[in-house]
N, C-alpha and C positions, 0 to 999 in steps of 0.2 A: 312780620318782625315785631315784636314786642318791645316796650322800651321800659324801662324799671326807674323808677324814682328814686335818687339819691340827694338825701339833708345837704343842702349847704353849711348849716349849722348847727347850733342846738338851742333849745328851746328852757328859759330859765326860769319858776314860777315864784313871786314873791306868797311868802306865809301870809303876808294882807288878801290877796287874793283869795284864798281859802278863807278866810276870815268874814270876808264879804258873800264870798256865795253861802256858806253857810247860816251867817245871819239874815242874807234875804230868804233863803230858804226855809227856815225858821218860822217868822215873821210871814208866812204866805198862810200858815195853814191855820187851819179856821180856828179858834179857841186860842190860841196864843194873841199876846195883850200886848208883853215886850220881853226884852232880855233881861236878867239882873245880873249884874256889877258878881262877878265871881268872889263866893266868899274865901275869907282868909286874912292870912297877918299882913304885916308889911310889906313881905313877899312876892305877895300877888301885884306889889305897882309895877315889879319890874317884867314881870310876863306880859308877852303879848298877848291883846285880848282881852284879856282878865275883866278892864272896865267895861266892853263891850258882852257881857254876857257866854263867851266863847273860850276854851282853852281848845287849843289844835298843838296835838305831837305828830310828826312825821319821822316813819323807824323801818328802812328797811322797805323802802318803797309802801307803806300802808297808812292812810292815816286814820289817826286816835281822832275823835272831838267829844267832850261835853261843853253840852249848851246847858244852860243855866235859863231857865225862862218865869215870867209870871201867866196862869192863864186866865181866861177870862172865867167871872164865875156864870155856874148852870153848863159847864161843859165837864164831859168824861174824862178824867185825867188819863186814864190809860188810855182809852183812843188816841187821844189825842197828842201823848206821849208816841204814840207808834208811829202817827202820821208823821208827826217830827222825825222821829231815826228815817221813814222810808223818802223824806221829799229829800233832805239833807246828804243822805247818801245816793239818792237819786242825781240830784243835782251835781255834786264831786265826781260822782263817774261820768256822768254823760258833758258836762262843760270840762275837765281838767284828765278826765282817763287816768286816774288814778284809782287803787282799790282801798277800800272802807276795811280798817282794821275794828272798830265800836264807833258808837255812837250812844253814848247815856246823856238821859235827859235827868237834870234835878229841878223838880218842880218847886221852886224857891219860894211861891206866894199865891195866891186865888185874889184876883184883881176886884173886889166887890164896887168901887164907884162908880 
């Protein structure tokens, strides 16, 4: 006899959550320095995110992210642009089981000091 697993309830995820794995996951890979302050008008104070280097859309069960980063200098931007999208959607599907609609990186700065 088999017995089947039934939710008691359900399960509710705040957009900071995302917000945090994605900035740790960020922040892990080699060449990255830190996040920049998403650019824009006055606009962007009332987005979440925005000063944390991060804008996150959820549409229809996918979600959207650009990070916003500085990297450090003597590293390959595109490499290291890649590793970004792969740790970042890495980390959202395997911690949250949600699926990755993009991930763009804007390389905002080359950290020289």
């Amino acid at each position: 006899m088999s017995e089947t697993y039934q939710p008691t309830g359900k399960t509710t995820l705040s957009p900071d959550v995302l917000l945090t794995i994605a900035k740790m996951a960020a922040l892990s890979v080699e060449g990255v320095a830190r996040l920049a302050p998403v650019p824009g008008g006055f606009g962007r104070f009332f987005r979440r995110g925005a000063n944390e280097g991060v804008q996150i859309k959820v549409e229809d069960g996918l979600v959207y992210l650009d990070l916003f980063v500085i990297l450090q200098k003597d590293v390959n931007v595109r490499d290291a642009s890649r590793n970004i999208q792969q740790q970042v959607a890495r980390a959202i599907e395997e911690m949250v089981g949600m699926d990755i609609g993009h991930v763009n990186i804007h390389v905002e700065d080359i950290d020289y000091v």
